[in-house]
MOPAC internal coordinates of N, CA, C and O (Angstrom, degrees):
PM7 1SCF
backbone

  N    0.0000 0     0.00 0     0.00 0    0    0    0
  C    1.4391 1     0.00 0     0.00 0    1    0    0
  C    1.5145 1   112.31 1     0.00 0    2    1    0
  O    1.2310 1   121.47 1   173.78 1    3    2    1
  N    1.2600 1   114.79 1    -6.22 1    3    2    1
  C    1.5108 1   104.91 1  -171.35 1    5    3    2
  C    1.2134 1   116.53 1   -65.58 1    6    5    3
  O    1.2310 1   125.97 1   154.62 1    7    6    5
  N    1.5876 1   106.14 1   -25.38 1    7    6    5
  C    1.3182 1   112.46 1  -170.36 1    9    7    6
  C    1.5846 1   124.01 1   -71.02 1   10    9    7
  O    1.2310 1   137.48 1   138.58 1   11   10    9
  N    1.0562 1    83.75 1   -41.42 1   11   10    9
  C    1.6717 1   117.35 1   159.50 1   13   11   10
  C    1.8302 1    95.12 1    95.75 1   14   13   11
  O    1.2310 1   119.34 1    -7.48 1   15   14   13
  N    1.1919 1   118.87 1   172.52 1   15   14   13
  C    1.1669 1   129.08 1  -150.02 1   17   15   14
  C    1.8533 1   123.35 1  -134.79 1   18   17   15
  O    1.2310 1   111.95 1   -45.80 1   19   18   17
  N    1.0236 1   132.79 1   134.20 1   19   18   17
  C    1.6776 1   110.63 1   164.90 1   21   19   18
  C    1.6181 1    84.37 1    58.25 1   22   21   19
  O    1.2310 1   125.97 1    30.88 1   23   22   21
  N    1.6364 1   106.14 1  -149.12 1   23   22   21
  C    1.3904 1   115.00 1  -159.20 1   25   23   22
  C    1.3273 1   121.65 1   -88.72 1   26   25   23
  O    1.2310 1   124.54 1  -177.71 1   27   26   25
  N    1.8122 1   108.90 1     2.29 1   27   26   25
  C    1.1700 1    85.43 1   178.61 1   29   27   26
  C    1.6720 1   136.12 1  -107.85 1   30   29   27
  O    1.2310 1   112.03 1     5.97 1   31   30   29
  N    1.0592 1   132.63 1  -174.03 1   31   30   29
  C    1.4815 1   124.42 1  -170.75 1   33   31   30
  C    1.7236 1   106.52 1   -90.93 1   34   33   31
  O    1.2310 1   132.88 1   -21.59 1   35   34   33
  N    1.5515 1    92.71 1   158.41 1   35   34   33
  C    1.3870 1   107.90 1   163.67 1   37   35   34
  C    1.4501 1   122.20 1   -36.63 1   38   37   35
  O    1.2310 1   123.76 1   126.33 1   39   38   37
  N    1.4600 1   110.39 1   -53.67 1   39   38   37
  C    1.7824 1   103.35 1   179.27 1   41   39   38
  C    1.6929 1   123.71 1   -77.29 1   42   41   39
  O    1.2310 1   131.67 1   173.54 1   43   42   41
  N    1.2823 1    95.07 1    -6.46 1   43   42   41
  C    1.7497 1   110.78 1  -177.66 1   45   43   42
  C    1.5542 1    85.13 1   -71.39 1   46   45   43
  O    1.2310 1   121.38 1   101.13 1   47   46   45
  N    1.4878 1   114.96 1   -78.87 1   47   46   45
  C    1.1746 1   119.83 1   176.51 1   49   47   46
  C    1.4144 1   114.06 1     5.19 1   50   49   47
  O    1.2310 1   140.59 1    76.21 1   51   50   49
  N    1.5903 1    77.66 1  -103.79 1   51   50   49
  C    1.9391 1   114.01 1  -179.08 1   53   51   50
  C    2.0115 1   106.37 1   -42.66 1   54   53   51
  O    1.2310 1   128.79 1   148.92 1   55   54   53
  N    1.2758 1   100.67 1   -31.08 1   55   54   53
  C    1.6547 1    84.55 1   155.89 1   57   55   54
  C    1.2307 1   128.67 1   -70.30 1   58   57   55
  O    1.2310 1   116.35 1   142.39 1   59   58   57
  N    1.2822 1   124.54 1   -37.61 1   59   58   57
  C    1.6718 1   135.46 1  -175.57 1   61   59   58
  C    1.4289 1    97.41 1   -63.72 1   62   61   59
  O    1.2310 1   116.36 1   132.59 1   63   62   61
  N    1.1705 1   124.53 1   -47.41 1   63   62   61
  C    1.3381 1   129.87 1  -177.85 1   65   63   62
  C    1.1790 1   104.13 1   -41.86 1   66   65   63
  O    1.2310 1   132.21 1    97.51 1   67   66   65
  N    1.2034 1    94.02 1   -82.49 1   67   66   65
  C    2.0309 1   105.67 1  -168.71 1   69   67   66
  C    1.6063 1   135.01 1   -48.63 1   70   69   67
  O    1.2310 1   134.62 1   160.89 1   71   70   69
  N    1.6573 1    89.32 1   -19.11 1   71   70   69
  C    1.5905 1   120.42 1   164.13 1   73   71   70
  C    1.0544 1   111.02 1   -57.04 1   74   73   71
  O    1.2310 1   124.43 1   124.03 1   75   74   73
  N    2.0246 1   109.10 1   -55.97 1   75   74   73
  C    1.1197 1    85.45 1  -159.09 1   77   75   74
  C    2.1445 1   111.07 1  -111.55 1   78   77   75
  O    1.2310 1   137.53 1  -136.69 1   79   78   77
  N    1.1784 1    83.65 1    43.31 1   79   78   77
  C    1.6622 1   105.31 1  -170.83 1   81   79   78
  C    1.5343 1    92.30 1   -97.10 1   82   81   79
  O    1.2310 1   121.81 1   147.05 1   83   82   81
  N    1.3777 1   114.14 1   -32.95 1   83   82   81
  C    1.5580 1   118.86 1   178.89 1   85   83   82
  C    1.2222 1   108.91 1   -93.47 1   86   85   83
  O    1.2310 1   107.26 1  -147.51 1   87   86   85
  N    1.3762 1   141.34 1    32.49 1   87   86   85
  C    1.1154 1   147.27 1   179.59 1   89   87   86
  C    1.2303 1   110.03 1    71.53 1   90   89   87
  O    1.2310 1   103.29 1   170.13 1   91   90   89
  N    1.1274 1   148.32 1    -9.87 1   91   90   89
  C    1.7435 1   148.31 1   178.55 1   93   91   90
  C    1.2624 1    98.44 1   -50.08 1   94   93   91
  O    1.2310 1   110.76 1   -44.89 1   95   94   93
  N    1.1232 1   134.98 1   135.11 1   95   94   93
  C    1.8041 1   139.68 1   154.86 1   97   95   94
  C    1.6288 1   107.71 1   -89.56 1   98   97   95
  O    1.2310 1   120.39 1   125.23 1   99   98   97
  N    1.5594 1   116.86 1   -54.77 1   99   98   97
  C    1.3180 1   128.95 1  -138.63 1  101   99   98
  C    1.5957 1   100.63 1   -61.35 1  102  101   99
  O    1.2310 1   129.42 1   141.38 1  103  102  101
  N    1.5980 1    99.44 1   -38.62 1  103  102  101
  C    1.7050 1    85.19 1  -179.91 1  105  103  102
  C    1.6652 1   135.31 1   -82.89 1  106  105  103
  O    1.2310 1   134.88 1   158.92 1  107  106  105
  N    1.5643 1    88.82 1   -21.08 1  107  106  105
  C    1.7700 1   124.63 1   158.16 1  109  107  106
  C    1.6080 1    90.86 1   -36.24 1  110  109  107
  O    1.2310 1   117.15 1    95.62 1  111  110  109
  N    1.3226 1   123.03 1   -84.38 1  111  110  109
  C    1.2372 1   150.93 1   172.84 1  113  111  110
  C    2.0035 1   114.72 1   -26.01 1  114  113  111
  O    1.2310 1   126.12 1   109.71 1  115  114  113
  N    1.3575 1   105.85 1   -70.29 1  115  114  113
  C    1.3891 1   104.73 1   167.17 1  117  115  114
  C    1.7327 1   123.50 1   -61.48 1  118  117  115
  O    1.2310 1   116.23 1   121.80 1  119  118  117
  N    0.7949 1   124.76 1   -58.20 1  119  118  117
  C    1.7393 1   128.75 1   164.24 1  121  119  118
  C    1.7460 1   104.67 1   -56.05 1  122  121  119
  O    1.2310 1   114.13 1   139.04 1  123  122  121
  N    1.3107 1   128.72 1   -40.96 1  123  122  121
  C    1.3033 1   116.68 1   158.11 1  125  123  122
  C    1.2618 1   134.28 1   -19.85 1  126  125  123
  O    1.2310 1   138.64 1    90.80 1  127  126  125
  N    1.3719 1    81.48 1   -89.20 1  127  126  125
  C    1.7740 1   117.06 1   153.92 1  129  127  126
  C    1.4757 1   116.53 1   -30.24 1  130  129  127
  O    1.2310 1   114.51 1    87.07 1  131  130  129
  N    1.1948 1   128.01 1   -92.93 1  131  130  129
  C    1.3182 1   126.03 1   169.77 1  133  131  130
  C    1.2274 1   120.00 1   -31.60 1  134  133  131
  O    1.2310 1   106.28 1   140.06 1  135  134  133
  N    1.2004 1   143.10 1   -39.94 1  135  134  133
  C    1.3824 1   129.75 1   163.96 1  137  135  134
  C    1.4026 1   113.61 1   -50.73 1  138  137  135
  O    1.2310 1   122.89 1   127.77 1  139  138  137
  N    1.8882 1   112.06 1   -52.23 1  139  138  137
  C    1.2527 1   120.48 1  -143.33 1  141  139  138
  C    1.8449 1    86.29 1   -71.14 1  142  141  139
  O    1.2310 1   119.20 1   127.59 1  143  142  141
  N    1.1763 1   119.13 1   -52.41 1  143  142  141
  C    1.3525 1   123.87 1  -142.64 1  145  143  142
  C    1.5563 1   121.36 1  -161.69 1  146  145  143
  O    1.2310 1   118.83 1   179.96 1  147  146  145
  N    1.1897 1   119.84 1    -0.04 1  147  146  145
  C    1.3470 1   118.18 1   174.16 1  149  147  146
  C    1.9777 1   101.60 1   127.21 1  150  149  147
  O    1.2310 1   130.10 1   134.75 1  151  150  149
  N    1.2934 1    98.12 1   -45.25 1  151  150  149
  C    1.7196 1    92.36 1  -176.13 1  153  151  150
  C    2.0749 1   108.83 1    77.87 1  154  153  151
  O    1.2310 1   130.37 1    45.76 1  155  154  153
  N    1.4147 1    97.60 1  -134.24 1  155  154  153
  C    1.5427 1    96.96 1  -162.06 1  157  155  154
  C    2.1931 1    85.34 1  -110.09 1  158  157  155
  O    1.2310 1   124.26 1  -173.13 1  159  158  157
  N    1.6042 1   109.42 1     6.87 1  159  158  157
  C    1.3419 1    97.37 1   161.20 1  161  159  158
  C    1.4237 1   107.43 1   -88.89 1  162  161  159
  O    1.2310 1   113.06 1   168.99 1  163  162  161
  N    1.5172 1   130.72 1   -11.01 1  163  162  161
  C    1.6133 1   126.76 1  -172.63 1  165  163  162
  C    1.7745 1   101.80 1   -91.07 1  166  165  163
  O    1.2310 1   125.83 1   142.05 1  167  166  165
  N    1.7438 1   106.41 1   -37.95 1  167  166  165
  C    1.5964 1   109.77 1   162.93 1  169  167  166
  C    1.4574 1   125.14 1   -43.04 1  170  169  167
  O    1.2310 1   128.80 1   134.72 1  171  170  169
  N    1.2430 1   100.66 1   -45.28 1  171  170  169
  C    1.1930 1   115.57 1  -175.17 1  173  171  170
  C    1.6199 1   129.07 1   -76.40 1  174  173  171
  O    1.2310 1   123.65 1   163.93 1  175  174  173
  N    0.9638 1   110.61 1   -16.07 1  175  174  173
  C    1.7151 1   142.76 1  -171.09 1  177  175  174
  C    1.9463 1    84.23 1   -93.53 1  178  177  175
  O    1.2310 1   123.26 1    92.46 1  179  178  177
  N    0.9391 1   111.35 1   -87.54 1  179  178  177
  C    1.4485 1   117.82 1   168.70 1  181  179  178
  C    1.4539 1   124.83 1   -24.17 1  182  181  179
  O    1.2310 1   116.57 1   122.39 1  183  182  181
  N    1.0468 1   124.13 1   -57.61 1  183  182  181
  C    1.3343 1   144.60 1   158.82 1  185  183  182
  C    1.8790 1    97.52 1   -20.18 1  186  185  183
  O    1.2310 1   136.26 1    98.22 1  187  186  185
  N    1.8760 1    86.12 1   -81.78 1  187  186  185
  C    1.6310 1   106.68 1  -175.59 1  189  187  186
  C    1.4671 1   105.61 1   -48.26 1  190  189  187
  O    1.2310 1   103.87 1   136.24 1  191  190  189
  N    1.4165 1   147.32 1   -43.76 1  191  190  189
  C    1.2137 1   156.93 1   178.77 1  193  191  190
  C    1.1942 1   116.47 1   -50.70 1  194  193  191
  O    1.2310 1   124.50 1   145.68 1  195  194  193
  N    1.3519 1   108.97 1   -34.32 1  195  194  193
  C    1.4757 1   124.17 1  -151.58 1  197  195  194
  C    1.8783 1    94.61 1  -107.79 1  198  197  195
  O    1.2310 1   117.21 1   132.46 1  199  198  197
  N    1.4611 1   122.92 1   -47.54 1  199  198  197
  C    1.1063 1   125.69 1   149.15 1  201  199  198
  C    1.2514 1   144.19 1   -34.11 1  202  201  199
  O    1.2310 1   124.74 1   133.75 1  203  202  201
  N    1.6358 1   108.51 1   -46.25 1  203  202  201
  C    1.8413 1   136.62 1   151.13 1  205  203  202
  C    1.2411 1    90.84 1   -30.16 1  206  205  203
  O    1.2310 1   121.96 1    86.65 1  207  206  205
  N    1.7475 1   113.85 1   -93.35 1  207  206  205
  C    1.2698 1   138.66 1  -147.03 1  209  207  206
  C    1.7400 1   113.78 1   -41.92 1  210  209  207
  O    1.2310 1   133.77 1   127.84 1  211  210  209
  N    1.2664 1    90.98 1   -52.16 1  211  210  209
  C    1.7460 1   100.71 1   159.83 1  213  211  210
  C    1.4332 1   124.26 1   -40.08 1  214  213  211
  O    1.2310 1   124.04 1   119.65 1  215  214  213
  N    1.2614 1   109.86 1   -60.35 1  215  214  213
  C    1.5687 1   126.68 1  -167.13 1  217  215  214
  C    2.0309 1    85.59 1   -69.24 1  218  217  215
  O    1.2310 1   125.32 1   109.56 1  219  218  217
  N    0.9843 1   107.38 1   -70.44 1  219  218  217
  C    1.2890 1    96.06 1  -163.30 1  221  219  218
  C    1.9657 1   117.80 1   -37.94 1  222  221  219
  O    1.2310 1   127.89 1   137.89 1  223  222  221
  N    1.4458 1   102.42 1   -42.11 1  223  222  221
  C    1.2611 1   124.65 1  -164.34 1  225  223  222
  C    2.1328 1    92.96 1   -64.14 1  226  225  223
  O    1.2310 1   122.54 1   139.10 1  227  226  225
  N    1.1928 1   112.73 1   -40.90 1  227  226  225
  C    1.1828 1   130.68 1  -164.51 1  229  227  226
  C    1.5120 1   109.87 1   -77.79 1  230  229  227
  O    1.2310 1   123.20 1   167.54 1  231  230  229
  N    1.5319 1   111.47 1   -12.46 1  231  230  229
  C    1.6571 1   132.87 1   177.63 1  233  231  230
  C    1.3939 1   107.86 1   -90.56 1  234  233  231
  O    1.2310 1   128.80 1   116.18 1  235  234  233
  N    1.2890 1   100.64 1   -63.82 1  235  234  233
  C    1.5678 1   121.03 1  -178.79 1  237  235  234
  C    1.6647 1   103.83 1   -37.19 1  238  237  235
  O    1.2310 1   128.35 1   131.63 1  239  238  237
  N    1.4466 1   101.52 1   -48.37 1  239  238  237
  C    2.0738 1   118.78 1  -170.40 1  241  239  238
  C    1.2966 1    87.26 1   -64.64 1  242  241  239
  O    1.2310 1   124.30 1   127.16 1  243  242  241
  N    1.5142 1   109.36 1   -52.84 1  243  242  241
  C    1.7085 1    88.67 1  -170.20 1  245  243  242
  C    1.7146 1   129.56 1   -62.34 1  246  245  243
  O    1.2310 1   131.38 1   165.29 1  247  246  245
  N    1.3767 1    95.64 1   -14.71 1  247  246  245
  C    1.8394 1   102.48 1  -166.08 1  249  247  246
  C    1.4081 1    89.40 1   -79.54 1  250  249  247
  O    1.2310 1   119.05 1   115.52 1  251  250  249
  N    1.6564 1   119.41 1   -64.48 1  251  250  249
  C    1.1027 1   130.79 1   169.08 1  253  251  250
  C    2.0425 1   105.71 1     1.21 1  254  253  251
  O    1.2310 1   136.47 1    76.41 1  255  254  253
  N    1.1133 1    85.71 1  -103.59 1  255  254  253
  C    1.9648 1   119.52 1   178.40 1  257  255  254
  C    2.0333 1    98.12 1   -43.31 1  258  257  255
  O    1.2310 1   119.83 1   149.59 1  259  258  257
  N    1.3825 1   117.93 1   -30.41 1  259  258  257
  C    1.3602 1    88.01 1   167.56 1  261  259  258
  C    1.6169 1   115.02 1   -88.05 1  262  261  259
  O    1.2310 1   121.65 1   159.05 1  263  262  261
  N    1.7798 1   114.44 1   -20.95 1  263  262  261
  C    1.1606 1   116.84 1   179.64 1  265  263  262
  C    1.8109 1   115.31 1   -73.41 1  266  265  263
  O    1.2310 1   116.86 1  -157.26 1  267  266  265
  N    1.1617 1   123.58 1    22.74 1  267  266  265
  C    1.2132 1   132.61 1  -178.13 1  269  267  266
  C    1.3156 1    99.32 1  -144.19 1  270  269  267
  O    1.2310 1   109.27 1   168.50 1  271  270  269
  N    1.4872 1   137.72 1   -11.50 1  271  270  269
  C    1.3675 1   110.40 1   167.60 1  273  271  270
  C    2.0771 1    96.49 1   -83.47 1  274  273  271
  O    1.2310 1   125.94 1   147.53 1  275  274  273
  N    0.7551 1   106.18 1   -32.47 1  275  274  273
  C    1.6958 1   137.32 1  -179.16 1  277  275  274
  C    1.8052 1    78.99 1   -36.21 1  278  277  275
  O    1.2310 1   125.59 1   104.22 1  279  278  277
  N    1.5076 1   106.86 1   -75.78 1  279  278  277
  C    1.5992 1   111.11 1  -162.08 1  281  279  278
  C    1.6927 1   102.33 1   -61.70 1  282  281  279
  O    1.2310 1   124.58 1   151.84 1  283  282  281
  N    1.2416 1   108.82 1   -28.16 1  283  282  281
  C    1.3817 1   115.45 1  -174.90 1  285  283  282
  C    1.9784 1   112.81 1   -53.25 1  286  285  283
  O    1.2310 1   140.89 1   127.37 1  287  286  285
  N    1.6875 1    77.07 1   -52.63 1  287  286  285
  C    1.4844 1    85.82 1  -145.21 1  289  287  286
  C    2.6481 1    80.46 1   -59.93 1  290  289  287
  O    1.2310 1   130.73 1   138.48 1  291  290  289
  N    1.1686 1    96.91 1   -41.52 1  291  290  289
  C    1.2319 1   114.53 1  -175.32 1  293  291  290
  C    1.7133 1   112.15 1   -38.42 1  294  293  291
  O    1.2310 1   116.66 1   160.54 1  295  294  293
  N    0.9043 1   123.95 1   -19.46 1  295  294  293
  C    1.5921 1   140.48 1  -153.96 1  297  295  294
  C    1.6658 1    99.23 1  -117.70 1  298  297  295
  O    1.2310 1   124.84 1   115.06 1  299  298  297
  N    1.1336 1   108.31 1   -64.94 1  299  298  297
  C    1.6082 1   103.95 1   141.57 1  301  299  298
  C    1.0179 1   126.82 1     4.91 1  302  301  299
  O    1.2310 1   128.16 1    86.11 1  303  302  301
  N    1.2604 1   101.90 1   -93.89 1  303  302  301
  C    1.4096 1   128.10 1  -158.94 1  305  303  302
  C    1.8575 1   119.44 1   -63.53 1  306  305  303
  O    1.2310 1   133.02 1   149.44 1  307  306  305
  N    1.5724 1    92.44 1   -30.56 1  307  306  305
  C    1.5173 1   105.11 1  -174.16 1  309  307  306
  C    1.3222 1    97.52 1   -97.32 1  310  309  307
  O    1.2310 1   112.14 1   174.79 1  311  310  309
  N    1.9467 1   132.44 1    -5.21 1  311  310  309
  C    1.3357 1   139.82 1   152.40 1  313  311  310
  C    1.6916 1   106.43 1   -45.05 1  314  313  311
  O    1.2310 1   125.53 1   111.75 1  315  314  313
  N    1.3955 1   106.98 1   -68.25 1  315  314  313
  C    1.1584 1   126.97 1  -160.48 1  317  315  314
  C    2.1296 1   104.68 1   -77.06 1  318  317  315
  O    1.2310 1   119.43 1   169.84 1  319  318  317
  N    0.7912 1   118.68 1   -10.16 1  319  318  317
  C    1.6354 1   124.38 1  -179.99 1  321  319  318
  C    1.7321 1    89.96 1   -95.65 1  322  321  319
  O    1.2310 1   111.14 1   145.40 1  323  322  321
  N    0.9493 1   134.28 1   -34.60 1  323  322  321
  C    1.3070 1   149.35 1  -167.03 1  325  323  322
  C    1.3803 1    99.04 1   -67.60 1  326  325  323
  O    1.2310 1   128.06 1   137.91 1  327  326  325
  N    1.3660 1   102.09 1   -42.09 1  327  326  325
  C    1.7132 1   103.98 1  -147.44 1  329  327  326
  C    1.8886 1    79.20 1   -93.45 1  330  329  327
  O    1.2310 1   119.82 1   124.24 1  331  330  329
  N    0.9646 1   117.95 1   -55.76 1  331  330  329
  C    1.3318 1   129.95 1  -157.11 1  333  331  330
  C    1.5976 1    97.14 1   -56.19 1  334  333  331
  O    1.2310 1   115.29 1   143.78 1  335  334  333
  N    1.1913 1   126.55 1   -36.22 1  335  334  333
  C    1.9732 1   134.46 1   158.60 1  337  335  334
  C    1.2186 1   104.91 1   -37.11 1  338  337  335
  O    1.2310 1   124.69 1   102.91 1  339  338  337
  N    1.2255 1   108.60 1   -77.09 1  339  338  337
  C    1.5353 1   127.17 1  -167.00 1  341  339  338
  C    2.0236 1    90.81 1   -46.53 1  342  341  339
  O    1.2310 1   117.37 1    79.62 1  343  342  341
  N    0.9841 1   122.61 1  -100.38 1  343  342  341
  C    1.3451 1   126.20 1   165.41 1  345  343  342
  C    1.4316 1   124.66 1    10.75 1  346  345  343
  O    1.2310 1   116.89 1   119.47 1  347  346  345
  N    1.5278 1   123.52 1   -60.53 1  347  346  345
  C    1.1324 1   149.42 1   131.17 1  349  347  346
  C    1.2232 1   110.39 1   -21.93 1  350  349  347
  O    1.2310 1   106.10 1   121.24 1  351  350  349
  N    1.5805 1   143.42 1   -58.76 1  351  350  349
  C    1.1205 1   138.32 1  -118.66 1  353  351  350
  C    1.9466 1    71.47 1  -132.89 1  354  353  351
  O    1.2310 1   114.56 1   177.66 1  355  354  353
  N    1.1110 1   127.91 1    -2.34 1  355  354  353
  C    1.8540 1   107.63 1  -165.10 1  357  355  354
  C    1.5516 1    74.44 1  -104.39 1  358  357  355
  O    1.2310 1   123.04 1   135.91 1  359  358  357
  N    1.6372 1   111.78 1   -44.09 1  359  358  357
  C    2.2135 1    90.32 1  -165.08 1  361  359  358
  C    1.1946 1    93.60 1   -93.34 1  362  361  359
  O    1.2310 1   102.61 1  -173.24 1  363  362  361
  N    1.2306 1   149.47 1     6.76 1  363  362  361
  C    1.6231 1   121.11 1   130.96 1  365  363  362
  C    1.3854 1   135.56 1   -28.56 1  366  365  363
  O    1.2310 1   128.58 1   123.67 1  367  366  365
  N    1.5129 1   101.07 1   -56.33 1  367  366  365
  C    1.4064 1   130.24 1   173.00 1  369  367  366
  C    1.3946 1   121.26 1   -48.13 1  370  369  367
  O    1.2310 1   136.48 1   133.65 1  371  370  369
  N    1.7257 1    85.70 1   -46.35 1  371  370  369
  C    1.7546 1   107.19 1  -176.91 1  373  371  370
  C    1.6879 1    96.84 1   -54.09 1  374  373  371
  O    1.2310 1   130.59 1    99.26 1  375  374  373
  N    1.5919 1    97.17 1   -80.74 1  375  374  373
  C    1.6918 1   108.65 1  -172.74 1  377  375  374
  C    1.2170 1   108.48 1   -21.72 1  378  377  375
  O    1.2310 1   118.46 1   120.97 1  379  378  377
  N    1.3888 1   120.54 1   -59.03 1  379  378  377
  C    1.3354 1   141.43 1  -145.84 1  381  379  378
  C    1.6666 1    98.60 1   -67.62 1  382  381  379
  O    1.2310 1   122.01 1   128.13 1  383  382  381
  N    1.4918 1   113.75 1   -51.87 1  383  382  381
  C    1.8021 1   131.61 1   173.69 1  385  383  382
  C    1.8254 1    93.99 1   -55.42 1  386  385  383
  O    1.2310 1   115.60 1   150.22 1  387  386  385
  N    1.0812 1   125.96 1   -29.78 1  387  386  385
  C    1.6717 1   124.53 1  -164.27 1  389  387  386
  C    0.8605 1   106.68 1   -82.09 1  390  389  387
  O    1.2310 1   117.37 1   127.41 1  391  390  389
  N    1.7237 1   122.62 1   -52.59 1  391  390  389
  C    1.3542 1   132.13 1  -150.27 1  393  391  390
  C    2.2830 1    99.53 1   -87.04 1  394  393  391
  O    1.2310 1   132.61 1   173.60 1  395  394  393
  N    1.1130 1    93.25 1    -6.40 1  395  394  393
  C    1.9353 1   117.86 1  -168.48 1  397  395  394
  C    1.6823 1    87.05 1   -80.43 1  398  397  395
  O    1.2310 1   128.83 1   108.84 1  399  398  397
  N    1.2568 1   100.60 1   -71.16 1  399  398  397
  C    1.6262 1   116.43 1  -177.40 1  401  399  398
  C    1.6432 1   124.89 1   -45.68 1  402  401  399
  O    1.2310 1   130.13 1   127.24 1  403  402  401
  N    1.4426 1    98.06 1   -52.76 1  403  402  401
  C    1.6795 1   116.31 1   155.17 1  405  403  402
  C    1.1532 1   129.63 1   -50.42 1  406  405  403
  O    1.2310 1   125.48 1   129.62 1  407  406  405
  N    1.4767 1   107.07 1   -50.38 1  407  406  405
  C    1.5758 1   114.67 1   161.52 1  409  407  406
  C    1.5759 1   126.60 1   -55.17 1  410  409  407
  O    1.2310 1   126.39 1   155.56 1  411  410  409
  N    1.5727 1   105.31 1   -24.44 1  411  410  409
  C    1.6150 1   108.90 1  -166.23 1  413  411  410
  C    1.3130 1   103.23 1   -85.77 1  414  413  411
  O    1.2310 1   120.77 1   157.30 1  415  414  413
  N    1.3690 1   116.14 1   -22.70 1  415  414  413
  C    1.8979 1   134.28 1  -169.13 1  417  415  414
  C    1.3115 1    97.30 1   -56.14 1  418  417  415
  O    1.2310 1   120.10 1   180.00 1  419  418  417

């Protein structure tokens, strides 16, 4: 490591060293890391990615569930216009049976 590696410098190095000459690991470990592969800044990136992915997934559910109360409420509505025809269309019938009867008088 003295040499130091990837991006980092000679005294980064020669610090990790001496860290971990005194028993320290963690920074041995972080400058390790970061050279090798990202460390707890590539965890952390991941983390956030992985957090995104959620939130998005958790949006989507919501559009989802309003776009089906949406069809809901929609289905409804053309239930109830349906019904309200029919309704329409029975005292039509009615009148229509009255005005037959009236006529026959």
């Amino acid at each position: 490591m003295a040499g130091g590696s990837g991006g980092e410098s000679g005294a980064t190095a020669a610090g990790a060293e001496a860290a971990a000459g005194a028993g320290c690991t963690g920074c041995e470990e972080v400058v390790g890391g970061s050279a090798a592969g990202g460390g707890w800044q590539a965890d952390r990136r991941a983390a956030w990615r992985a957090d995104r992915r959620g939130q998005q997934a958790a949006e989507a559910g919501e559009a989802a569930a309003a776009s089906a109360a949406a069809a809901g409420m929609i289905a409804a509505a053309a239930g109830a216009v349906e019904a309200g025809a029919a309704a329409v269309s029975a005292a039509e019938a009615g009148g229509n049976a009255r005005e037959e009867r009236m006529g026959a008088a």
